[in-house]
C-alpha positions as CSV (number, residue, x, y, z in Angstrom):
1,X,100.6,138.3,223.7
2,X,99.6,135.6,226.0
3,X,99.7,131.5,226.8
4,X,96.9,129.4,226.5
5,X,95.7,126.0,227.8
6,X,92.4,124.8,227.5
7,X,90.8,121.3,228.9
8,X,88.2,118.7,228.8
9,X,87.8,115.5,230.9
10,X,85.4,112.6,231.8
11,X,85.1,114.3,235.2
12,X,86.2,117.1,237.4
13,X,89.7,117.1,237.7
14,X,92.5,119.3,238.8
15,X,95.2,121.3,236.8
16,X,97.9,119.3,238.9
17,X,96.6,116.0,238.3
18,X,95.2,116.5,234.6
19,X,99.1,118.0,233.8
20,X,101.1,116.3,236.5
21,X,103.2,118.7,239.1
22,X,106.4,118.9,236.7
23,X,104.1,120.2,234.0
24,X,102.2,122.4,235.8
25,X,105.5,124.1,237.2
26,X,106.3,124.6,233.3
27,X,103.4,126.1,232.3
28,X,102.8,128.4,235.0
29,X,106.8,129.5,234.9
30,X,105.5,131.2,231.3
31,X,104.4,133.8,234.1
32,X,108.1,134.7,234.6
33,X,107.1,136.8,230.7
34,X,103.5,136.9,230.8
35,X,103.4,139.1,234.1
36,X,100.5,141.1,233.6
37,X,97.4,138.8,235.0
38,X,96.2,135.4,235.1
39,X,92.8,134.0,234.3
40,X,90.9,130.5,235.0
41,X,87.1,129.3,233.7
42,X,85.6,126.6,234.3
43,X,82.2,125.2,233.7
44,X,79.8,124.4,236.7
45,X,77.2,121.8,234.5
46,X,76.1,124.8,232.1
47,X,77.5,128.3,233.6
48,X,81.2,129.4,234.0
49,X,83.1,130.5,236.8
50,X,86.1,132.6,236.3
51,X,89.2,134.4,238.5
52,X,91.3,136.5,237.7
53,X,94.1,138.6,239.0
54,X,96.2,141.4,237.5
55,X,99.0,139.4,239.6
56,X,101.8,136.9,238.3
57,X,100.5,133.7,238.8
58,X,103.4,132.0,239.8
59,X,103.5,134.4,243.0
60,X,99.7,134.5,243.3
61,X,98.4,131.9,246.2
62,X,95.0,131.8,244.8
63,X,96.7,130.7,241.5
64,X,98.0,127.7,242.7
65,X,94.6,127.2,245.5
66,X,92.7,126.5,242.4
67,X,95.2,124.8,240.0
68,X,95.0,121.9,242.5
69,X,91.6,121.9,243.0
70,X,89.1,119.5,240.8
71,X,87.3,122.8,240.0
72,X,85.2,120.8,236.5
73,X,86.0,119.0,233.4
74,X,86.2,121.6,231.0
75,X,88.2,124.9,231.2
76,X,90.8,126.8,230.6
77,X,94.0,129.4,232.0
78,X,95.2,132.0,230.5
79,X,98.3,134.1,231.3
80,X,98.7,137.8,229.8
81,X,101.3,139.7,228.5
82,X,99.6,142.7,227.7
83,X,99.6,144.4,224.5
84,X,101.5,147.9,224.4
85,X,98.7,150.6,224.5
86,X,96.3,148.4,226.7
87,X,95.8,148.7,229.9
88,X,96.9,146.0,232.7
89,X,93.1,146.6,234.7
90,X,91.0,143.8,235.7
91,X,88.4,144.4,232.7
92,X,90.7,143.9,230.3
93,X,92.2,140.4,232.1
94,X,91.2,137.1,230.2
95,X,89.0,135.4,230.0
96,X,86.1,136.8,228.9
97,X,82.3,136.1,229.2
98,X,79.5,136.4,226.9
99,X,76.1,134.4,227.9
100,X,77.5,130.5,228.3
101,X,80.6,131.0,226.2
102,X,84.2,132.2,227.5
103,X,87.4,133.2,225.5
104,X,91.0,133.8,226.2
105,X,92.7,135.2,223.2
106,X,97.0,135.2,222.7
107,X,97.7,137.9,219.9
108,X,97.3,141.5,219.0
109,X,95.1,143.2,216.2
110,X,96.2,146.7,215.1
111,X,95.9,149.7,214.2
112,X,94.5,149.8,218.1
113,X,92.8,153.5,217.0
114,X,90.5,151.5,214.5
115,X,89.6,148.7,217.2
116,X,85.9,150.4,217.7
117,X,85.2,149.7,214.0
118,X,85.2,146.2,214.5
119,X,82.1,146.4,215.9
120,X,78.7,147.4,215.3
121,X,77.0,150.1,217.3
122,X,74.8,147.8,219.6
123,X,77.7,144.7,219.8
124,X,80.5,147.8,220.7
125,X,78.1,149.1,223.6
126,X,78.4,145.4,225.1
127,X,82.6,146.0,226.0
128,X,83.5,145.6,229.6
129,X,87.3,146.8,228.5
130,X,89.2,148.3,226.1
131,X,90.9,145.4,224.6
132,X,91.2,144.1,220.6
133,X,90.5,140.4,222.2
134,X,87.1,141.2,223.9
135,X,86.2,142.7,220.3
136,X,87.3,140.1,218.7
137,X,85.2,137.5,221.2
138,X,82.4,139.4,220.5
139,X,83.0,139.9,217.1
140,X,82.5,136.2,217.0
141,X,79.0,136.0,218.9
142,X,78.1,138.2,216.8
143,X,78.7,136.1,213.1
144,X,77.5,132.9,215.8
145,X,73.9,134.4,215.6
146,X,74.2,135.3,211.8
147,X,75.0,131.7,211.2
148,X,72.0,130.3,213.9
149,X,74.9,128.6,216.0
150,X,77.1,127.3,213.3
151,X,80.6,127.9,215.2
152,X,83.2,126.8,212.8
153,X,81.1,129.2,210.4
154,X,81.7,132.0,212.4
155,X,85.3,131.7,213.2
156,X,85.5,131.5,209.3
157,X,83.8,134.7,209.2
158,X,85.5,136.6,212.1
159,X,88.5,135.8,210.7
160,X,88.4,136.7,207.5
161,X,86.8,140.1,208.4
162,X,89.6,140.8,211.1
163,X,92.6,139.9,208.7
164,X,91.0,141.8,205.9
165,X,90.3,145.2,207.6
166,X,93.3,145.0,210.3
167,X,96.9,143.6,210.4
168,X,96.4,141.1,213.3
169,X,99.8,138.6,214.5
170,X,97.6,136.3,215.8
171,X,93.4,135.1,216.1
172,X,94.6,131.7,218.6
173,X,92.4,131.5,221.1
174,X,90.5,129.2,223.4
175,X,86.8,129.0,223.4
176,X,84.1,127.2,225.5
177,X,81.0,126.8,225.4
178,X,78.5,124.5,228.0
179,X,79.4,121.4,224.7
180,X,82.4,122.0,223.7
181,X,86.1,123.2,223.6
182,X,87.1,124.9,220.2
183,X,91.3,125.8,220.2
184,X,91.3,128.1,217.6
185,X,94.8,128.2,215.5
186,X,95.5,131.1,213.5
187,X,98.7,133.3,213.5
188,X,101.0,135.1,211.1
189,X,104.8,133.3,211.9
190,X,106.4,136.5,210.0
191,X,104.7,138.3,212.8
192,X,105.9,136.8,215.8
193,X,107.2,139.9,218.5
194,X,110.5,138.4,218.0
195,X,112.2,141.8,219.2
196,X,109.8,141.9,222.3
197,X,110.6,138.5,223.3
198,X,114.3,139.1,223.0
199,X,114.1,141.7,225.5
200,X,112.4,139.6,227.7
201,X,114.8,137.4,228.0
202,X,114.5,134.5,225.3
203,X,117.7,135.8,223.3
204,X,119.0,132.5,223.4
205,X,116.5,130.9,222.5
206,X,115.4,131.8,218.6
207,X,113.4,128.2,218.4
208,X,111.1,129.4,221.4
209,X,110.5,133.0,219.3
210,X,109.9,130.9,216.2
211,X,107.4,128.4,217.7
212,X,105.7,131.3,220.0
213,X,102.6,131.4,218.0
214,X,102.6,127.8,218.0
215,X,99.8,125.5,219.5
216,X,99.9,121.7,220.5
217,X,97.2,119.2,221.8
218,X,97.5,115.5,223.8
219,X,94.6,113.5,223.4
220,X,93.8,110.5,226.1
221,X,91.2,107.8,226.7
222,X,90.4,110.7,229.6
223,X,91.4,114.0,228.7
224,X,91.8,116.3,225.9
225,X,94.6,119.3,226.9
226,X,95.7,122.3,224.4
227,X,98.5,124.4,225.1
228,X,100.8,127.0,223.3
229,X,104.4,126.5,223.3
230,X,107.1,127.8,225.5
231,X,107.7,124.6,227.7
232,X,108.6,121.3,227.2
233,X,105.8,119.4,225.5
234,X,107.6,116.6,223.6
235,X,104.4,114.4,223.3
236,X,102.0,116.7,221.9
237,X,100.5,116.9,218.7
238,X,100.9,120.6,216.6
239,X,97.9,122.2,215.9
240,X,98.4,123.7,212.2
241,X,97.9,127.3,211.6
242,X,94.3,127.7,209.8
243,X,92.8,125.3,212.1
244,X,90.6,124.3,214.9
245,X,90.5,121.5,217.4
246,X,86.8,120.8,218.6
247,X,86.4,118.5,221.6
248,X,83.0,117.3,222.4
249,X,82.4,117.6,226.1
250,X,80.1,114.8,226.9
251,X,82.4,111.8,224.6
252,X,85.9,113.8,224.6
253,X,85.6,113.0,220.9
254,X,88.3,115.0,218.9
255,X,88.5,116.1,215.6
256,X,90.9,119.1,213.6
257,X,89.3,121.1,211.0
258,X,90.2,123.4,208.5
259,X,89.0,126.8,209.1
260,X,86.8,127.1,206.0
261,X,87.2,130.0,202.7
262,X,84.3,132.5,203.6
263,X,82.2,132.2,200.4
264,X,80.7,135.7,199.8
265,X,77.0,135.7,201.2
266,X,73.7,136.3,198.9
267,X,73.6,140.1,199.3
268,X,70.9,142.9,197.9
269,X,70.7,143.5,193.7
270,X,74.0,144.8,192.1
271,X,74.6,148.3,192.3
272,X,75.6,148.9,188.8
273,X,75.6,146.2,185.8
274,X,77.2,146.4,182.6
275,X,79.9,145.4,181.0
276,X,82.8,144.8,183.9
277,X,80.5,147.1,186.3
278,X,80.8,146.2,189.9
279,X,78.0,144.1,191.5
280,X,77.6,142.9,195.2
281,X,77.6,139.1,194.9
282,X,74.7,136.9,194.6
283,X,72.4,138.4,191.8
284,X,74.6,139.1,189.3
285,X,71.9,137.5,186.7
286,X,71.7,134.7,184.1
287,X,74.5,134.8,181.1
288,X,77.0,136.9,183.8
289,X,80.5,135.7,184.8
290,X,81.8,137.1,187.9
291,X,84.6,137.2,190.3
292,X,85.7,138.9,193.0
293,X,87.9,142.2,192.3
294,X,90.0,140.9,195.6
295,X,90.5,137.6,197.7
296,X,88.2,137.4,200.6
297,X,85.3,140.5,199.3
298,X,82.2,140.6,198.4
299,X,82.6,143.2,195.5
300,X,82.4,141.5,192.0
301,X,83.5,142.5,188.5
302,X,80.8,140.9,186.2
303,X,81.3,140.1,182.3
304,X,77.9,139.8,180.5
305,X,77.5,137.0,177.3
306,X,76.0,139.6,174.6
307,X,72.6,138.5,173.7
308,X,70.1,140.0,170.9
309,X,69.3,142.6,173.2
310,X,72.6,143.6,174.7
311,X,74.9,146.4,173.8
312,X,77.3,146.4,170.6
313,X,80.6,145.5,171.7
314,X,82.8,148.6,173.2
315,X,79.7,149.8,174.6
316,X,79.3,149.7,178.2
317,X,75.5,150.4,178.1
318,X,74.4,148.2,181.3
319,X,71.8,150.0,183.2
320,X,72.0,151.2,186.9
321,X,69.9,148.4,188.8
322,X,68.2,149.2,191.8
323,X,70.4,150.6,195.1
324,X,70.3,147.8,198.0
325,X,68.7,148.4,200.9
326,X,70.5,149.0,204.1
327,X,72.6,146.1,204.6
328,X,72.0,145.1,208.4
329,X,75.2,143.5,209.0
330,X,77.3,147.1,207.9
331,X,77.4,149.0,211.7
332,X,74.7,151.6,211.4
333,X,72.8,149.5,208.7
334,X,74.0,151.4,205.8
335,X,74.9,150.1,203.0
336,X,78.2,150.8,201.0
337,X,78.5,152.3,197.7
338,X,79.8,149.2,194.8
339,X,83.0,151.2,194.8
340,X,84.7,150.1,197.7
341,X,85.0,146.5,198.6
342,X,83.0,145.1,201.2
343,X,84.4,143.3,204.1
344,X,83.2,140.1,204.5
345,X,80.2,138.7,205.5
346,X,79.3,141.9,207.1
């Protein structure tokens, strides 16, 4: 678990001036718990730079070197509080880079000995670390290139395929790329580490461990800042769970939008027809009904209208179509027998 602040200004500006001193000292106090590195990125016209440190960043010159320097007008800090079973090295530090974009992730996706499913073969050979969040930013570039660029599509998609084959607390992140900032908000409040963060000190403080998953946003003629809660933010504007704050880079415009229902894609002929038979979506044929057997999959159960030709009622005499070619999205580029739901969009 981690804390997040992402930026975008008319011009090159510093942490101190863009937050003021006071607030700068309240967001980098969140080091005090989130001890286990510190990350910047920023954008030099279309390429990134990034530091990081496995260091606290309240004790960390460098930190505070480059929090008061006008280092671009579009970036973002993160500070880490490592997840239990993943190591504190500088791989696994945030942010990470892929091409143009960068992401710095604040939750945890389990069961950690099933994080090298998450991937396909070629997309899991691309890891610098060993963390669920550099899967998970990949995971994303990867549905980005399915859906030719569409972004908000492909959080949609990277979502709905992490919650439905993981347990995950929390998907917030902040993501840049050379146009835009995207806060992504999406966490589980009934899965805040509330025993963790006890332990760590905020005991007496159960509004803190209920609002920890929490994100905010203060929007100005000049600058666009998104944060996650743990200091004083009293002016800010809550970013709802199931949403995502885009920020245009070149006209700071700002807008909130949902995070889209994945509708199941057009996949390869059914499987098996007949009369409730399971069928992968999308060519289920004229005169069928179908729906899906469970929310967010793209296995069907499929009624057929009866029609001169079909079977007498009670019979179950639907024909075995042809079996679907290897589905390129499945890691491997297998496809996977109509008995066991699909994830997603894979």
């Amino acid at each position: 678990m981690c804390r997040l602040l992402g930026y975008c200004s008319r011009s090159p500006v510093s942490l101190a001036r863009l937050m003021g001193d006071q607030e700068l000292r309240d967001f980098t106090a969140l080091s005090a718990l989130h001890s286990d590195g510190w990350g910047m990125a920023w954008y030099d016209e279309r390429e990134p730079d990034i530091r990081k440190s496995l260091g606290r960043a309240d004790r960390e010159p460098e930190y505070d070197e480059l929090a008061h320097q006008p280092l671009g007008d579009l970036g973002l800090v993160h500070l880490r509080w490592a997840t239990p079973g993943l190591a504190v090295a500088d791989r696994n530090t945030h942010p990470f880079r892929y091409g143009a974009y960068v992401l710095a992730h604040n939750g945890a996706i389990h069961p950690q000995e099933r994080l090298g499913e998450m991937l396909p073969p070629g997309w899991e050979r691309q890891l610098a670390g060993t963390t669920d969040s550099e899967r998970y930013f990949l995971h994303l570039m990867w549905r980005l290139a399915e859906r030719d660029g569409d972004m908000i599509a492909a959080i949609a998609d990277t979502a709905a395929d992490i919650e439905q084959r993981y347990a995950p607390n929390s998907l917030n992140a902040i993501l840049l790329s050379p146009e835009k900032l995207y806060a992504i908000s999406w966490y589980d409040p009934a899965k805040v580490p509330a025993e963790q963060l006890r332990l760590r000190g905020y005991g007496d403080r159960p509004d803190e461990i209920t609002a920890y998953f929490q994100l905010a946003y203060r929007a100005t003629e000049e600058t666009v800042v998104v944060a996650s809660s743990g200091w004083p933010m009293p002016s800010w504007t809550p970013l709802p769970p199931g949403h995502v704050l885009v920020t245009d880079r070149a006209t700071l415009r700002t807008s909130v939008l949902a995070i889209p229902p994945v509708a199941p894609p057009v996949a390869p002929l059914a499987v098996k027809r007949g009369c409730g038979s399971r069928v992968l979506a999308g060519r289920a044929g004229p005169g069928t009904s179908c729906r899906p057997i469970h929310p967010g999959t793209v296995t069907f159960r499929c009624d057929h209208a009866r029609s001169p030709r079909s079977p007498r009622r009670g019979s179950c005499g639907g024909s075995k179509g042809p079996r679907p070619a290897a589905w390129p999205g499945w890691p491997g580029g297998s496809a996977r027998s109509s008995s066991r739901s699909s994830p997603l969009a894979w």
